[in-house]
Every structure is written in structure tokens, then in C-alpha cells.
N, C-alpha and C positions, 0 to 999 in steps of 0.2 A: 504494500500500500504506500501510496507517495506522501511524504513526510509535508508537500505543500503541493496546493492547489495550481499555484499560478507560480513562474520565477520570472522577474521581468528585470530588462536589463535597459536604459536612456538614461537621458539629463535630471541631474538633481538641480534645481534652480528654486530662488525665493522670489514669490507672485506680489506685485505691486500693483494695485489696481486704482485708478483713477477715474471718475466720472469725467466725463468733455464733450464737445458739442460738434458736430459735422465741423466748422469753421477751422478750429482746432487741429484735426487732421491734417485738413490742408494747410495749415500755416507752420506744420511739424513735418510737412514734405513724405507725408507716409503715405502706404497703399492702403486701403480701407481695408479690414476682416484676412488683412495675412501677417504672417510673423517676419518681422523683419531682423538678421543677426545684426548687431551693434559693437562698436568697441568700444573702451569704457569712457573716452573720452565724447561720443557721440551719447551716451548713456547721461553723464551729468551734464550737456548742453540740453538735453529734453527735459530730464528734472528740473535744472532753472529753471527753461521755458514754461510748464508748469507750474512750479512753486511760488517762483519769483513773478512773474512778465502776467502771469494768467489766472493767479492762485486757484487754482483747482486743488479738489482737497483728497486727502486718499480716502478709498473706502476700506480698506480690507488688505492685512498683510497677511502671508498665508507660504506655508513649507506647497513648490509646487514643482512641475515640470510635467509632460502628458502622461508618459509609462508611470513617474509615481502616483500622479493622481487616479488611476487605473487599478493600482495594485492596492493602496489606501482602500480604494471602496473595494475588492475584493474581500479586505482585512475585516472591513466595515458592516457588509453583509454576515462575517459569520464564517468566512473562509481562511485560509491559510494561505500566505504570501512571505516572497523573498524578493529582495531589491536591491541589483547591481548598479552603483551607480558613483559618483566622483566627490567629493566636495572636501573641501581646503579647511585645516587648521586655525579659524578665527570663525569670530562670532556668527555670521551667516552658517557658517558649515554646523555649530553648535545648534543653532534654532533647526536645522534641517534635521539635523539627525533626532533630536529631541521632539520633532514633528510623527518622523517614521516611529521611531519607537513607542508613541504616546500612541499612534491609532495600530501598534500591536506587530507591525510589518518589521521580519528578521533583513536585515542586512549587512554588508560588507563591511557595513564604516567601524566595525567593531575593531577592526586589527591594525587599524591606525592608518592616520590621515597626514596629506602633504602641505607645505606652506603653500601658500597664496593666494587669490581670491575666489570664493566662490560663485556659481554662475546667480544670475540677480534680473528678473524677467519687467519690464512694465505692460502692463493690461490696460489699455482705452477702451472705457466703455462708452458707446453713444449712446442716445436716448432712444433710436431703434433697436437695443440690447447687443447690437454686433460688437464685437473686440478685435480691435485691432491691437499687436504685440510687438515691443523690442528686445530682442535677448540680448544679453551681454553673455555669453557662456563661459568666461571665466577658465574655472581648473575644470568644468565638466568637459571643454573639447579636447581634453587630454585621454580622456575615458578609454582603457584599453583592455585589451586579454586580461593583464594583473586585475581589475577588477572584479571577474568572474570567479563564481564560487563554482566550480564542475561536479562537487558532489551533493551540493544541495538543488544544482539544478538536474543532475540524473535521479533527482527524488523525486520530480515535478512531474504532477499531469501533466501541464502546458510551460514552453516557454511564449515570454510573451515581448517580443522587441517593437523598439520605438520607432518612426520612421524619421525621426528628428537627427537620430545616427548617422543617416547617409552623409551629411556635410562633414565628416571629420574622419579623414585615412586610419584614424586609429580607433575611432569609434565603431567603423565600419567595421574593421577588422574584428571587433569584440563581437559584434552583431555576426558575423558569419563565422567566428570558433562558437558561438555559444548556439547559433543553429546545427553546427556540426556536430556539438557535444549530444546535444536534443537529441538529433536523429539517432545517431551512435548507439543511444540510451533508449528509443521507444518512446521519448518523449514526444508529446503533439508540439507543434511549432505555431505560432499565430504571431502577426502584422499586423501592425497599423500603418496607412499610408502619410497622415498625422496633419497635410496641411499642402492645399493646391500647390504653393511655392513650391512644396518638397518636390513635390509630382510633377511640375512644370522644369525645372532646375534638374532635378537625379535622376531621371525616367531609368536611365540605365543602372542605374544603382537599386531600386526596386527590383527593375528585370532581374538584375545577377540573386538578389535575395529569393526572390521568387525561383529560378533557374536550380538554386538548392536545396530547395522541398520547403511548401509553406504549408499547413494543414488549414488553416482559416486564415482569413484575410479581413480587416476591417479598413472601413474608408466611410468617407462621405460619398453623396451624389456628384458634388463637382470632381473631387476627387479621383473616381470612379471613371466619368466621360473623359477627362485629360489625359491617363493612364491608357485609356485602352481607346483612343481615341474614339469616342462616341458621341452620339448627338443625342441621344436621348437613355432616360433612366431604363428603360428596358434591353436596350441593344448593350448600355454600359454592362448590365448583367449580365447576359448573355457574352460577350466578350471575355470576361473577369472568368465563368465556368469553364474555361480554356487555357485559364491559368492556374487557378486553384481551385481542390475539392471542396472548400463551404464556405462562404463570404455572409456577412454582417455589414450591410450598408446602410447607413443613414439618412433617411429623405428630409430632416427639417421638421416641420410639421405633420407631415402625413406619415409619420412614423419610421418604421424603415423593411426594409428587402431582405430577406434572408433564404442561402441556398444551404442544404443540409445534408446536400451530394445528392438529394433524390427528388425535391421540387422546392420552388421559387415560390414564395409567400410573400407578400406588404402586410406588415403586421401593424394596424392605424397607431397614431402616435396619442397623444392625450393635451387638452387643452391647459394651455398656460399661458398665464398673463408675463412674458421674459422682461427680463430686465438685465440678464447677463449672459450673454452666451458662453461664457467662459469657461472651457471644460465639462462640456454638454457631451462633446465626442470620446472624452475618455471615460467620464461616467458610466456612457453605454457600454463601452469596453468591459468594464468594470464590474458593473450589475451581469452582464451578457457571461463571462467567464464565471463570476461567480452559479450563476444558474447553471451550465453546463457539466460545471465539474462538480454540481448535487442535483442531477438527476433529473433535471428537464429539460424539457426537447425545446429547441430550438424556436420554437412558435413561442411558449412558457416563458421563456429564457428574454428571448426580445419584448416581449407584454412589460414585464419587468424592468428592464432596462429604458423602454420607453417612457415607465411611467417616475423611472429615477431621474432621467435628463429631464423629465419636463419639471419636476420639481424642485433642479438643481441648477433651472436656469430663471426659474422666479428670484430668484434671490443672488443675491453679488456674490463671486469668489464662486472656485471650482472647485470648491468640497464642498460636504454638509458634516451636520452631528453628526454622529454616529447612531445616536437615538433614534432622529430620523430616518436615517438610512435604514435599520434593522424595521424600522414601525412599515416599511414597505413590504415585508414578508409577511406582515398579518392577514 
């Protein structure tokens, strides 16, 4: 029996969230609703602007990155979770790690950690709920092999890699030992595609992930059509079933698409009043993995997960309770 549910392996980063107003964006020269990487010098000219020039106030600081906040609500529902991942010897890395291990999630950072800075994310939220993101990734794009634990992840039903990986030679590389180890081990392997940029910018760096055995795939709808060049949600599906045996796709409001290696379902999504989109996509992840690996099929599993992202995006920041999260199994 696998000692964890899920082992997931991406960016440790601490979540900065700010309200701001369409004008905003454009006067901070960003793309609307994608993550943009920053250096850290481009990181405190946006803070000013911001703080200083704009006073926008923060809403919500918050231990974050996609894969962690996936494995969290894994942890969260009731599951057993492992999380490979980076962060530096000062106080960011301190609130990270005291993040993971407060919501119960075992990881690496136990065996000690390196000088420098950790990665450090800001979230713009509009008043249409969209987010747009800058990452500073810090000590996270150093992420390599040495991070992986190999025997707690040959303990794992699922590994579960980030598609945030693809940007960093050594990141990659951990992402394709720790799918090699997976396989090796009989372990399921599962993707996330994690963000149009990715998909638009790495196509070939999915491909080679995908090219080495992916068992589930998650993605959005845009996601989805850019990847496999498609013009609509149906043909995107249908294209994806060519790449991998069972995909988890995201439609937005109309819930999402799931192929279970035997037929294609839209399992409706659930009504919410958003205010933050923010980590809506790994939520589902999250809820979705956890359902799988106790015992519900696929239709179950997405009901679920549907009804955690819409509840996860009424409200600022990409976690919840924990209380709440577990009150969605009643």
C-alpha cells in the first residue's frame, strides 16, 4: 500500500495578492490573466508602483506556488501528500515550510536548506476576478534531481509534476528523473499544463514530458486548444486522447471535460459569485487527485472538484480552511 496518495514535485513561492483595477495593468505593462517571470529588480519597481504611486492595499499573504497548492488541498481533503520542492535559508523559506507542514504535507525541506532568496509570486486581482501574476522564482529555479525524494515517491499512487518546471534546465530535468522514477516504480504519473504562457512558450517541453509516459493530464480549455492546436473544446479533447490515456480539463464555468480512457463527460461546474481566480486550476487538481486515489470514478471525483474551485474562487487567495475544504465531503 502507498505510504502517500499524491508526490508532487514544482515551485515553492510566497503568494502576494493585491486588488487593482483594469487601468492598473496597463500602466504595469503586463499581459492580463498570465504569469509573467520577473527579476527581482523588476519585482520591487511593481511593489513601488503599487504601494507607493497607487497605494493599492494587499489582501492576503499566503505559503503558494501551483503543485503546492494542489498537494495542500490533497493534504486538506483527508489525503496523504509529499512535496519536492526549493526554498532558501531566510524568513520566506521559514513561513513556506511552516505553511506545508501546518496543512500536514511531508517534504524535503526537512534535510536542510540553501542561502538565498526565496521565490516570492504577486497576484493582481481585477474586479472581473481574473489574476494576473509576476514571479520572481528566486532559489526555486535552481530546483533539481537533489530535491527528489525517490523512495517516498516509489511509495506514491500518483506523481504529480508542475508545468511551471518547463522554464528551468534543471527543473526540467527533476521533472523527467522523477517521471522516470514513477514509471520504474508502477507509479501513475499526472501533468498539469499550469498556464497558456507555458503552452504557448514550451510546447516542446510538454511534448518530450508527455513523449515519456503521462497517465492523466490536466489543463484548462485555452490551455488545451494551444497545445494541440485546436479551435474548439471538443476537437481540443479529442486531440489530447492521442496523447494521453485520461485528461481532466477545465471549462471555466461550465465545469469541466473528463476522459477516463473509456468516454468523455462535461461534468457542469457550480455557480459562484468569483472574486479571485486564483488557484481555481490547482484546487481542481487537488480535490480531483484526492477523489481518485479514494475510490471515485472520475464523474465523482470532478463533481467535487468542481464544487471546491467554485468555492475557492468566491473568496481571495488560493487556499481555503481546511475546515472548509473537508465540510465539502459531507
Amino acid at each position: 500500500m502507498a505510504n502517500f496518495d499524491v508526490y508532487g514535485v514544482g515551485n515553492a513561492l510566497v503568494d502576494t495578492e493585491y486588488e487593482v483595477d483594469e487601468a492598473f495593468i496597463n500602466i504595469a505593462k503586463l499581459q492580463k490573466g498570465v504569469m509573467t517571470l520577473v527579476e527581482a529588480d523588476d519585482r520591487e519597481k511593481l511593489i513601488h508602483l503599487l504601494e507607493q504611486e497607487h497605494e493599492h492595499r494587499v489582501v492576503k499573504q499566503a505559503g503558494g506556488g501551483s503543485a503546492a497548492n494542489t498537494i495542500v488541498a490533497v493534504a486538506q481533503f483527508g489525503g496523504t501528500s509529499f512535496y519536492s520542492c526549493k526554498v532558501a535559508n531566510d524568513d520566506t523559506g521559514d513561513f513556506f515550510m511552516r505553511d506545508l507542514k501546518a496543512a500536514g504535507v511531508a517534504t524535503n525541506l526537512d534535510t536542510g536548506r540553501e542561502s538565498g532568496i526565496t521565490g516570492k509570486c504577486i497576484s493582481l486581482v481585477t474586479p472581473d476576478a481574473e489574476r494576473t501574476m509576476t514571479t520572481h522564482l528566486g532559489i526555486t529555479a535552481t530546483l533539481g534531481v537533489n530535491e527528489l525524494n525517490p523512495d517516498a515517491l516509489r511509495q506514491s499512487d500518483y506523481l504529480y509534476i508542475e508545468g511551471y518546471l518547463v522554464t528551468s534546465p534543471s527543473a526540467m530535468a527533476a521533472a523527467k528523473e522523477a517521471q522516470a522514477i514513477a514509471r520504474a516504480a508502477g507509479v501513475k504519473v499526472s501533468m498539469t499544463l499550469s498556464d497558456p504562457a507555458m503552452v504557448d512558450n514550451f510546447k516542446h517541453a510538454f511534448d518530450e514530458l508527455a513523449e515519456g509516459g503521462v497517465d492523466l493530464i490536466f489543463c484548462n480549455e485555452d490551455e488545451a486548444k494551444l497545445w494541440t492546436a485546436a479551435t474548439s473544446r471538443a476537437d481540443a479533447m479529442s486531440r489530447l486522447k492521442t496523447i494521453c490515456p485520461r485528461i481532466a480539463m477545465t471549462c471555466g464555468r461550465d465545469g469541466a471535460m473528463v476522459y477516463d480512457g473509456k468516454s468523455v463527460n462535461l461534468v457542469p461546474g457550480f455557480p459562484a459569485q468569483a472574486v479571485d481566480t486564483t488557484g481555481a486550476g490547482d484546487m481542481f487538481a487537488g480535490a480531483f487527485l484526492y477523489g481518485i486515489t479514494h475510490g471515485m470514478s472520475y464523474l465523482e471525483a470532478a463533481k467535487i472538484a468542481n464544487k471546491a474551485a467554485a468555492l475557492l474562487v468566491a473568496n481571495f487567495g488560493a487556499r481555503m480552511a481546511t475546515a472548509d475544504v473537508r465540510a465539502l465531503l459531507g
